[in-house]
C-alpha positions in Angstrom: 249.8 42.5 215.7 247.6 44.9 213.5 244.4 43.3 212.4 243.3 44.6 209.0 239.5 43.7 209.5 238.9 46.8 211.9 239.1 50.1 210.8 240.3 52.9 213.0 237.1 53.2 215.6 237.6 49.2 216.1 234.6 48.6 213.1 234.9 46.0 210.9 235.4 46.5 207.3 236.6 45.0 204.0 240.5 44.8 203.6 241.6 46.9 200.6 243.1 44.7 198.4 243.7 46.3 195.0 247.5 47.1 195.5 248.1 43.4 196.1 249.4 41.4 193.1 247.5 38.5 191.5 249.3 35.3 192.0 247.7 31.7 191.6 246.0 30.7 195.0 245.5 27.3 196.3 243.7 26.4 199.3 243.0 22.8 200.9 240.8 22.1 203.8 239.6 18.8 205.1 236.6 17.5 208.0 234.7 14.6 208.4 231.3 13.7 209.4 230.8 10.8 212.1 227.6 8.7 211.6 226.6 4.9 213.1 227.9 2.0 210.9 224.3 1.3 209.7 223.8 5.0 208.4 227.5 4.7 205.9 226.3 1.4 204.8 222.6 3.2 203.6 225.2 5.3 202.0 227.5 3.0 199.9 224.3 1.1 199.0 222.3 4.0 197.6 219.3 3.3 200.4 219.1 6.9 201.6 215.7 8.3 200.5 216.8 11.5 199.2 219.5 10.3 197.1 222.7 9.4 196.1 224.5 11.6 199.1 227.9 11.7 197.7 226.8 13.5 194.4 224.7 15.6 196.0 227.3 16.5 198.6 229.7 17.6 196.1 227.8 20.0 194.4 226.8 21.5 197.5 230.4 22.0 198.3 231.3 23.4 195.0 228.1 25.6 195.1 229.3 26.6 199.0 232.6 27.8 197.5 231.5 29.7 195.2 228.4 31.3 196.8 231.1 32.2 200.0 231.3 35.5 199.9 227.4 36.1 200.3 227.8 34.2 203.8 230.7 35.5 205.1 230.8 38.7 206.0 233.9 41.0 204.3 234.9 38.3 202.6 235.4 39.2 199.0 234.1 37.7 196.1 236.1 35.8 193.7 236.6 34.3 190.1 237.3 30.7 191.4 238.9 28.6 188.5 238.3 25.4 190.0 236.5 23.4 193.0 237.2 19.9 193.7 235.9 17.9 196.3 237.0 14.2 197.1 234.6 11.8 199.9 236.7 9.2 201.6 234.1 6.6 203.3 235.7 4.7 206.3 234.8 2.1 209.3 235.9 3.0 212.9 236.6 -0.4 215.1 235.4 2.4 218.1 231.2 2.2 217.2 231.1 5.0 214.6 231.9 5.5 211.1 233.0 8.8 209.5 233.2 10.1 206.0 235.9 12.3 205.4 235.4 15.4 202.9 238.5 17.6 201.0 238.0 20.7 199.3 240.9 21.9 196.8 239.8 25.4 195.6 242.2 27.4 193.3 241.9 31.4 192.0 244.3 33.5 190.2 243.7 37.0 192.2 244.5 39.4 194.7 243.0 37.4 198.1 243.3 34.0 198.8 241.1 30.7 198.6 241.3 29.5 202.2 237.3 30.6 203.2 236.2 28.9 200.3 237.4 25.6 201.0 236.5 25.9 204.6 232.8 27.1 203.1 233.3 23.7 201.0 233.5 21.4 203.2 231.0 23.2 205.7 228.3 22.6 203.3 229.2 19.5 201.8 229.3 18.0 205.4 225.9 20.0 206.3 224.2 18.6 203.2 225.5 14.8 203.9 223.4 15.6 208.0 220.6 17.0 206.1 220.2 13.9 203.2 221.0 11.1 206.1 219.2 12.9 209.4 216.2 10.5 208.7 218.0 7.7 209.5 220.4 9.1 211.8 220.2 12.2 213.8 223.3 11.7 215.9 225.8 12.6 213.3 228.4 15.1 214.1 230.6 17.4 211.7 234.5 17.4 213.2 237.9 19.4 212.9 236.9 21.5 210.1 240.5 22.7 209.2 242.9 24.3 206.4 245.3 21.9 205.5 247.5 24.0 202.8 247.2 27.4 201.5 249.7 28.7 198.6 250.2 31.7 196.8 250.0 35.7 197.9 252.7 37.5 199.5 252.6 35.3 202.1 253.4 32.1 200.1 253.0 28.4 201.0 251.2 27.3 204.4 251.3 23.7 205.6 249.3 22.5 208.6 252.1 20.6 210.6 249.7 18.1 211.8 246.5 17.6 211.6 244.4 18.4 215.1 242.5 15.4 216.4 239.1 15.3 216.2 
């Protein structure tokens, strides 16, 4: 296998993409954020001091995907045409609670969306910490993942599963 992100002394570099086509690019990634019980319900009442974490959390994620390329080194920059991020808020019967955070970014362009979702949910997840770390600091960001990708020469991926946390 030829990696594409080392030139030929073994240096990284920035792929050449300009002779690639532009194709509509979809990318999904998920990940969730385990808190105590007490810290969601602060959350779904609106008791967290900073704010309503939620709203805040998905602008950071849209703002991560779209600031990506500045954080990621040889990652290229692109026209995304649209960020969505969805917040599922569930109870564990195991001591913990978790909220669970998707990222749907789509771009018509030469390079796929994948790093952007990833970047997504990496911030939305580090902003929900940062808003709730008052009340608890024991939350944990989990299985970070890309879920779908579609689009580019190498079409449609699906995760078969997802990985346990």
């Amino acid at each position: 296998m030829q990696f594409t992100h080392f030139d030929d002394a073994g240096r990284a570099r920035m792929v050449d993409i300009s002779a690639k086509d532009e194709t509509v690019r979809e990318a999904i990634a998920t990940g969730s954020i385990h808190m105590r019980p007490e810290t969601l319900a602060f959350i779904r009442e609106g008791r967290i001091a900073k704010g309503d974490v939620l709203a805040v959390a998905q602008v950071a994620g849209i703002m991560g995907a779209k600031r990506t390329s500045e954080i990621i080194p040889m990652c290229h920059s692109l026209l995304l045409t649209n960020v969505e991020m969805a917040f599922e808020l569930a109870d564990s019967g195991d001591g913990y609670s978790q909220i669970l955070i998707q990222a749907t970014v789509r771009t018509v362009g030469r390079t796929g969306a994948e790093m952007e979702a990833l970047t997504a949910v990496s911030v939305a997840a580090l902003t929900i910490y940062d808003m709730c770390k008052a009340v608890d600091r024991e939350m944990s960001v989990h299985a970070i993942q890309l879920i779908r990708k579609s689009g580019g020469k190498s079409g449609l991926f699906e995760r078969a599963e997802n990985k346990p946390d």
